[in-house]
C-alpha atoms as one frame of an Amber mdcrd trajectory, in Angstrom:
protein
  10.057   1.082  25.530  13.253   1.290  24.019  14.190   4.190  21.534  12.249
   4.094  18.431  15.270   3.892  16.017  15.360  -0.034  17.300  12.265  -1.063
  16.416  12.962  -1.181  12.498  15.864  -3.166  12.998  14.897  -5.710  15.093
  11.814  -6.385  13.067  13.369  -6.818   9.918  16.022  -8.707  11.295  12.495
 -10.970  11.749  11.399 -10.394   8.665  14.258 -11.667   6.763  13.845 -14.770
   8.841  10.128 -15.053   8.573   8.805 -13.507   5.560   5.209 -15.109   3.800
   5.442 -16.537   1.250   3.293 -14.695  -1.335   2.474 -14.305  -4.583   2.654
 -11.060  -4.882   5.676 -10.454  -3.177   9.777 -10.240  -3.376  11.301 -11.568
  -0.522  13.750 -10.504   1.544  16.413 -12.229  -0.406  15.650 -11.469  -4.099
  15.008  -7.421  -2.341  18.625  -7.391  -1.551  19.837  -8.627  -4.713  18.226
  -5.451  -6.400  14.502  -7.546  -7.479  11.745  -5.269  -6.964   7.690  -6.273
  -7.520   6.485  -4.769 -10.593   3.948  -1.595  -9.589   1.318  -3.073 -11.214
   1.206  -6.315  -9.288   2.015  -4.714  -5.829  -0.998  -2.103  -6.743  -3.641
  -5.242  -8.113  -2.748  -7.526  -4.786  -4.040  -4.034  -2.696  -6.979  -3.651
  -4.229  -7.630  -7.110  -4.176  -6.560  -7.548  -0.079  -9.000  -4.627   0.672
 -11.685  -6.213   3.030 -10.516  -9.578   1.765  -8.089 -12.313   3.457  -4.600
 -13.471   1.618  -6.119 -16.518   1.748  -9.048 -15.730  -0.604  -7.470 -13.087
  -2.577  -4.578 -15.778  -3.628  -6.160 -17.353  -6.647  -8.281 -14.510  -7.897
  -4.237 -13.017  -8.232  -2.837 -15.685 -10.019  -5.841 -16.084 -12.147  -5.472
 -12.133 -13.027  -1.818 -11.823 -13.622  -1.976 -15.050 -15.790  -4.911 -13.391
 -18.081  -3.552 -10.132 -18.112  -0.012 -10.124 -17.251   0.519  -6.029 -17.395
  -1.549  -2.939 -16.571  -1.742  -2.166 -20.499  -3.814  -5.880 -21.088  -5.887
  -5.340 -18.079  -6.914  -2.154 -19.453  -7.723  -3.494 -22.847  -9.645  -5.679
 -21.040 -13.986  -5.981 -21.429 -15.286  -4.892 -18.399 -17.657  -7.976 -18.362
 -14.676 -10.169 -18.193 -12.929  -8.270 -15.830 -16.304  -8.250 -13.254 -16.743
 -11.914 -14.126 -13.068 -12.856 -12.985 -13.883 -10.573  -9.973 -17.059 -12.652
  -8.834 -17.188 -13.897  -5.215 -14.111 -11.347  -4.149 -16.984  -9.081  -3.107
 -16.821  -4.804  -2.931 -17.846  -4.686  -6.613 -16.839  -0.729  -6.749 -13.160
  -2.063  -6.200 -12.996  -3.881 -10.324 -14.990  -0.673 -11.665 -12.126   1.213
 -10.175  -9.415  -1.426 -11.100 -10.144  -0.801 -14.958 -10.748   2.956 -14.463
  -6.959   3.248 -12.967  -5.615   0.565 -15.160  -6.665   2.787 -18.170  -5.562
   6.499 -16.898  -2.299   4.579 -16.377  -1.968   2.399 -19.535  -3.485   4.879
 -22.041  -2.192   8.003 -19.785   0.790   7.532 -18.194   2.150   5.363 -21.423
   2.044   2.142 -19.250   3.858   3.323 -16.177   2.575   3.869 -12.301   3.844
   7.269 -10.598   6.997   6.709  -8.321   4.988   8.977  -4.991   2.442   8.493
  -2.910   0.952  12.022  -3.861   0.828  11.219  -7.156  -0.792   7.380  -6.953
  -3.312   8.889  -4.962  -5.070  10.872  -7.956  -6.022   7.633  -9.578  -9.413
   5.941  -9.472  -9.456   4.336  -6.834  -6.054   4.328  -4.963  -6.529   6.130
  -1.461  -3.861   7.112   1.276  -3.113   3.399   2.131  -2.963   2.074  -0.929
  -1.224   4.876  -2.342   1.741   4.335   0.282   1.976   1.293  -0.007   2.301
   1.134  -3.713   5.175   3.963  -3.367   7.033   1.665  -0.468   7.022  -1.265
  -1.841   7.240  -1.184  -5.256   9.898   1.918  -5.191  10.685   2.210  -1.797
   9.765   5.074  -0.911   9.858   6.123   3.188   5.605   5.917   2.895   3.971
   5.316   6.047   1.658   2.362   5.300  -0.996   1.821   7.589  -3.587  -1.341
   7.642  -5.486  -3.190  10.125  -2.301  -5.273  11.068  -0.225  -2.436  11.613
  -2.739  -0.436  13.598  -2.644  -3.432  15.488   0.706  -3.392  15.863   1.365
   0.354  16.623  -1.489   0.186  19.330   0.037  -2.638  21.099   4.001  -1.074
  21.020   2.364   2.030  22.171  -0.360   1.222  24.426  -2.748   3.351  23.087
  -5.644   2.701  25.164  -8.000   5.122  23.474 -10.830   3.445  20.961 -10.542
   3.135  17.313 -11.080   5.524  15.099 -10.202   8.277  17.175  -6.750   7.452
  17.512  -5.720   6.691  13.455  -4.351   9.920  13.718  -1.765   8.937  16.331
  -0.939   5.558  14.668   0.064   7.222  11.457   1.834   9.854  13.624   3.853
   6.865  15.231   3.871   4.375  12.193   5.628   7.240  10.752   7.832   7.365
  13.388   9.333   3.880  13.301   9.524   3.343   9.529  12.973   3.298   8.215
  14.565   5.389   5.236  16.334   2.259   4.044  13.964  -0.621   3.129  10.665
   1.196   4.204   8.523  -1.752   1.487  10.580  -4.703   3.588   9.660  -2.717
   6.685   5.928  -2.156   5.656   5.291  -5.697   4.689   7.261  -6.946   7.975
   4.650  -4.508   9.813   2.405  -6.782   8.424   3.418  -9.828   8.693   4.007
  -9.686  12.297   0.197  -8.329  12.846  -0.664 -11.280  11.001   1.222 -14.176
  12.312   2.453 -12.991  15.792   0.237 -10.096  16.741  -2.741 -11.614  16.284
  -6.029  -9.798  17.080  -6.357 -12.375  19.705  -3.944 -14.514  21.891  -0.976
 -12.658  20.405   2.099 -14.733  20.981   4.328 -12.190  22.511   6.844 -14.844
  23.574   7.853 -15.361  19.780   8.063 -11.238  18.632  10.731  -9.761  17.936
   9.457  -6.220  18.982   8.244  -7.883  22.856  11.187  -5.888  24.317   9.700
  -2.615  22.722   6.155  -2.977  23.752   4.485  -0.829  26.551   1.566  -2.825
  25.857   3.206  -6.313  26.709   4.917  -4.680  29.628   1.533  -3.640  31.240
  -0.104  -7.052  30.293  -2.741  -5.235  27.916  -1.580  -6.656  24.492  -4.777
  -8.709  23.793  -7.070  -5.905  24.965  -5.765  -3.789  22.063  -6.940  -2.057
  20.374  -9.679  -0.497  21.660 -12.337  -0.479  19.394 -15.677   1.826  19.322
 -18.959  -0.285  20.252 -20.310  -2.107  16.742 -23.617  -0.273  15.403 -26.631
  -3.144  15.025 -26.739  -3.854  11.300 -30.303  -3.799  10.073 -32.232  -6.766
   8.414 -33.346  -5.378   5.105 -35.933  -7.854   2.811 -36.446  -8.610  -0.756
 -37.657 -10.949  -3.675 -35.367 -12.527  -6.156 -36.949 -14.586  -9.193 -34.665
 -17.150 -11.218 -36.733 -17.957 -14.789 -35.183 -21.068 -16.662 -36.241 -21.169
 -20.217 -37.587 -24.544 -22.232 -33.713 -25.137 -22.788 -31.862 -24.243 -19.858
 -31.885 -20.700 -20.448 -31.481 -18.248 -17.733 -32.670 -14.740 -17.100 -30.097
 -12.368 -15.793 -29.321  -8.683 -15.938 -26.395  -6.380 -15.265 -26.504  -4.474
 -12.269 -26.620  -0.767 -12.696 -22.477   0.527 -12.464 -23.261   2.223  -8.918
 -24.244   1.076  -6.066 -23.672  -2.523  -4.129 -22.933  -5.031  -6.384 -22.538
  -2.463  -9.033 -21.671  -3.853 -12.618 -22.291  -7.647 -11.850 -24.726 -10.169
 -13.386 -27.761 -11.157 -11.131 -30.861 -12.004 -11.412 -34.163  -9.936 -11.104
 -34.766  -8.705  -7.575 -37.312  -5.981  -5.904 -36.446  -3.433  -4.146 -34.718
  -4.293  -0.584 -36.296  -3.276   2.473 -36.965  -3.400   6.275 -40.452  -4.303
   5.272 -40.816  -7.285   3.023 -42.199  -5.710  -0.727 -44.996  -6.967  -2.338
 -44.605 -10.002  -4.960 -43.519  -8.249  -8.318 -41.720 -10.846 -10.729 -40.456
  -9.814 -13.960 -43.046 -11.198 -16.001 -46.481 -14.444 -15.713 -45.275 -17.814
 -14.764 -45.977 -19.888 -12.655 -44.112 -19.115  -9.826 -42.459 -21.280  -7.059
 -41.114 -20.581  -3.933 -37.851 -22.274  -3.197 -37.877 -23.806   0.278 -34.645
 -22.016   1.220 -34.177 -17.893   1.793 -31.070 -16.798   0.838 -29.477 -14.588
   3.653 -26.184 -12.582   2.937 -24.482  -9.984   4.676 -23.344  -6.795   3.530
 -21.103  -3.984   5.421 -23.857  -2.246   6.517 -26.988  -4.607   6.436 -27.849
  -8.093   6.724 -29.959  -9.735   3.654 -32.789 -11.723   3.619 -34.270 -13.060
  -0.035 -36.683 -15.052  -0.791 -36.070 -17.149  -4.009 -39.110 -17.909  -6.445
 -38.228 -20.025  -9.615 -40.591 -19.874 -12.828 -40.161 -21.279 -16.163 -40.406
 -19.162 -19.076 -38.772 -17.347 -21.869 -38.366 -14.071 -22.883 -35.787 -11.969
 -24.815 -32.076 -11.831 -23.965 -32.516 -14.650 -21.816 -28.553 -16.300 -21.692
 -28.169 -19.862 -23.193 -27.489 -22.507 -20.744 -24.181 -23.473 -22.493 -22.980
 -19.599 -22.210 -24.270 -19.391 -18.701 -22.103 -20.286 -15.420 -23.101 -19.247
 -11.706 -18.827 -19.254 -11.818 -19.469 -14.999 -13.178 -22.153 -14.439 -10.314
 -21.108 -12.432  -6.881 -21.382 -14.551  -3.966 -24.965 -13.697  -3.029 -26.187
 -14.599  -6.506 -24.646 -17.785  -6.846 -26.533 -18.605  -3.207 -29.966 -17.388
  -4.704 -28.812 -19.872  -7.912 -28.360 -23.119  -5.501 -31.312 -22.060  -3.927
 -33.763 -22.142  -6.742 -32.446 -25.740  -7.551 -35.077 -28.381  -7.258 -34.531
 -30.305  -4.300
């Protein structure tokens, strides 16, 4: 490997070149006039890209930053409109904690985001990577931002043939190393850019990247083999009911999910409890009961999800009128329980 101090350069030589296109984003070009991306939007596209793909977190961004254009109207927001614009992005905790840290910073911090990592990482919700990158790219600060793609990256230029996790501390050590004091955001987002176009998890195409003459990992012929990750734990199969009930007039019966826990703060509709060992048949209330002919099966980080769907018809109190209802406000797994209890 070459030294260090031409790593930088020669990727955001790329970068200017090659940059996404995003939504979220100020490219190269508009950076070096002076245009930087509002805090607010560089901190919402985080949260959002947490566990998620740019692909699916592209609309949910627009959709956001069109309904509430600043931090101040998300925070003014109703948190049941908020979790309803959320539904299907998944990792419920991460809206609860978008309108906790939208409101310590609008009603707060009189509207504006901290300028240091240090200090974005005392609100809900923003950890070490999000706080960095916040503090790079939005005010470009020399933060050492670290995600999947540049772990990625880092374990390929340094052949770091130890398994994952064990060796984050060593990435950040070198991340550190290579990122620039002048444009560390342009340098952070290239870092990511590359993981995600060039040095891809598999069949990276080292021909095309700019960094090939810097990599120990290319020069041994290990690049696809890295990084090492720890064996995968077998998820358990965990087993429930779910019951739809559709009133005389299209009603529906849902409920909010308690604020903690997994889907936390989303509508749904009654379930038992989930377990290894199928529970007993409990519904909500006498019907006549049908099972749908389809199980719903979902996966979660740490389980896999297996429901069985039972429609009745019936009404009772608070049940939601069909022309205020839409499975549109329902997290992915209840919107598959909802197409399930369908008649065929």
């Amino acid at each position: 490997m070459r030294d260090v101090a031409d790593i930088s350069p020669a990727l955001l030589a790329w970068y200017d070149r090659n940059a996404r296109v995003l939504p979220w984003r100020t490219g190269p070009e508009d950076h070096a006039k002076g245009l930087r991306t509002a805090p607010y939007r560089v901190w919402l596209s985080e949260v959002m890209l947490q566990q998620t793909t740019v692909a699916a977190v592209r609309n949910y961004f627009r959709d956001f930053t069109t309904r509430w254009p600043t931090v101040t109207d998300l925070a003014q927001a109703e948190d049941a409109d908020v979790m309803a614009a959320w539904a299907g992005l998944g990792y419920y905790a991460r809206a609860r904690n978008l309108l906790k840290c939208a409101r310590v910073v609008a009603f707060d911090l009189g509207g504006q985001f901290p300028r240091t990592a240090q200090e974005l990482q005392a609100l809900p919700g923003i950890g070490p990577y999000t706080a960095a990158a916040i503090a790079s790219i939005a005010f470009d600060a020399p933060s050492t931002v670290v995600d999947g793609n540049v772990e990625r990256v880092v374990s390929r230029l340094f052949a770091l043939t130890d398994p994952l996790p064990g060796t984050r501390p060593e990435i950040a050590r070198l991340a550190g190393q290579i990122t620039p004091q002048d444009r560390p955001g342009d340098h952070a987002q290239a870092m990511m850019d590359l993981g995600a176009t060039l040095c891809t998890p598999r069949n990276p195409v080292c021909a095309l990247c700019p960094l090939e003459a810097h990599c120990e990992a290319h020069a041994q012929g290990i690049a696809a083999s890295l990084p090492v990750k720890a064996p995968k734990k077998v998820k358990p199969t965990r087993r429930g009911h779910v019951y739809v009930l559709i009133g005389p007039a299209g009603e529906v019966l849902v409920e909010r999910r308690p604020d903690r826990g997994l889907l936390g703060g989303t509508l749904g509709f009654p379930t038992s409890d989930w377990a290894e060992e199928r529970p007993a048949f409990a519904p909500p209330l006498k019907t006549d009961w049908q099972e749908a002919a389809t199980e719903v099966r979902h996966t979660f980080t740490h389980f896999h999800l297996i429901l069985t769907v039972h429609r009745g018809l019936g009404h009772v109190d608070g049940m939601t009128g069909n022309n205020a209802f839409s499975p549109d406000a329902l997290p992915t797994l209840m919107r598959k329980v909802w197409e399930a209890a369908q008649p065929a």
